[in-house]
N, C-alpha and C positions, 0 to 999 in steps of 0.2 A: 504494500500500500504506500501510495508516492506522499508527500507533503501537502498537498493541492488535496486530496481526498481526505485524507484527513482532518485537514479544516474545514470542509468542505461538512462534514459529517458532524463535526462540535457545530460548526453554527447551526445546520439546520437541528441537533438536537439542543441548543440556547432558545431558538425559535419555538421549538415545538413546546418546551418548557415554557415559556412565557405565555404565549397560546393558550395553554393548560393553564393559567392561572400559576405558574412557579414562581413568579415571583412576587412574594408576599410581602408588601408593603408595611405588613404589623412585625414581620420578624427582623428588618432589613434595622442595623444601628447605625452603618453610615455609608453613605453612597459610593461606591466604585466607579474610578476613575476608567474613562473612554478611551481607546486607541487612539493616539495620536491621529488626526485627517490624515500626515502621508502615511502612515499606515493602511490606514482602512479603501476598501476596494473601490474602484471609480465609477460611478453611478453609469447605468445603461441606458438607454433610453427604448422607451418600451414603443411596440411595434401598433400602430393603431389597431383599437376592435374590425376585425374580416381582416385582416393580414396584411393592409396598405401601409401610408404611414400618415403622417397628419401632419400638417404645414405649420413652419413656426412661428412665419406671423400671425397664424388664428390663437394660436394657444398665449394663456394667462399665466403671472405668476403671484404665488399666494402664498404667505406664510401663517402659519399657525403656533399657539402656543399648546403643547401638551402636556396634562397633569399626567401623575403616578408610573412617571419612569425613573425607577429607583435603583436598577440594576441595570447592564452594560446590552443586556438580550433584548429587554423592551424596547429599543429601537425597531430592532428587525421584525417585532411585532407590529410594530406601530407603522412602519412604509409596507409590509405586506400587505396590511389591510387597506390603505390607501392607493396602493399602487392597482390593486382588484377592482376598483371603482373603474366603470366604463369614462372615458375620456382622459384618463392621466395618464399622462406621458412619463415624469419620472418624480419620483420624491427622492427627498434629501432631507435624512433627518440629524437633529447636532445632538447629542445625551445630554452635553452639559447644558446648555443653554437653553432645553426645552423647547426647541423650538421644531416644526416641519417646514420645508418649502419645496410647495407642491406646482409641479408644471401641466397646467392643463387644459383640454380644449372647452372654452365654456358654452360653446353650440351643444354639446355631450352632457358636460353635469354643471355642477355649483361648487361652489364653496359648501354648503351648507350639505351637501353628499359626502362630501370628501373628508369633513367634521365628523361627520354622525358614523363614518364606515372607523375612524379611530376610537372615538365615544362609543361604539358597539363593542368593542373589545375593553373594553375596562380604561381606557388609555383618553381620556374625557380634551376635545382638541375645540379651542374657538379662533376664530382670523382675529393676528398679530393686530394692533393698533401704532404702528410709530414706529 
């Protein structure tokens, strides 16, 4: 088993663990630090809904604030769920800063889609102000 699969295998079971509810906000005493940005992997850009792609001048950009990411997985919970939403193109989420910033086509969905598919997993998301 190479290097690549192997991490490969921890995040998706980080993911699946958060998913599940792993990460328990009552037992957590203090927050774990995030992989440095050059660290962590370069965002993809996701292929539009029916297999085309979507033009970048139609798509929006939109940041969000997310509660109850207490642990280093709840990210990956947290753009799973948003990046699932029909019309997003890509999300970007920061651990420390709480924040998402989501790239999306708004002919497709809302802000207020894109909120509630994070707020549906426990991970409660409102558009940034400032």
């Amino acid at each position: 088993m190479n290097v690549q699969s192997v991490f490969a295998t921890a995040v998706a079971a980080l993911a699946a663990a958060a998913l599940a509810g792993g990460c328990d906000s009552s037992t957590q005493t203090s927050q774990a630090e995030a992989p440095p940005a050059s660290e962590a992997p370069a965002p993809t850009p996701a292929a539009a809904p029916g297999g085309g792609t979507t033009s970048t001048a139609a798509l929006q950009r939109a940041s969000f604030t997310v509660e109850n990411m207490y642990c280093p997985s709840c990210p990956l919970a947290v753009k799973k769920a948003m990046s699932q939403v029909s019309g997003v193109n890509s999300v970007e989420v920061d651990y420390q800063a709480r924040r998402a910033t989501v790239l999306f086509d708004p002919a497709k969905t809302t802000v207020e889609q894109i909120a509630a598919a994070s707020t549906g997993i426990g991970y409660p998301a409102r558009v940034a102000t400032g």
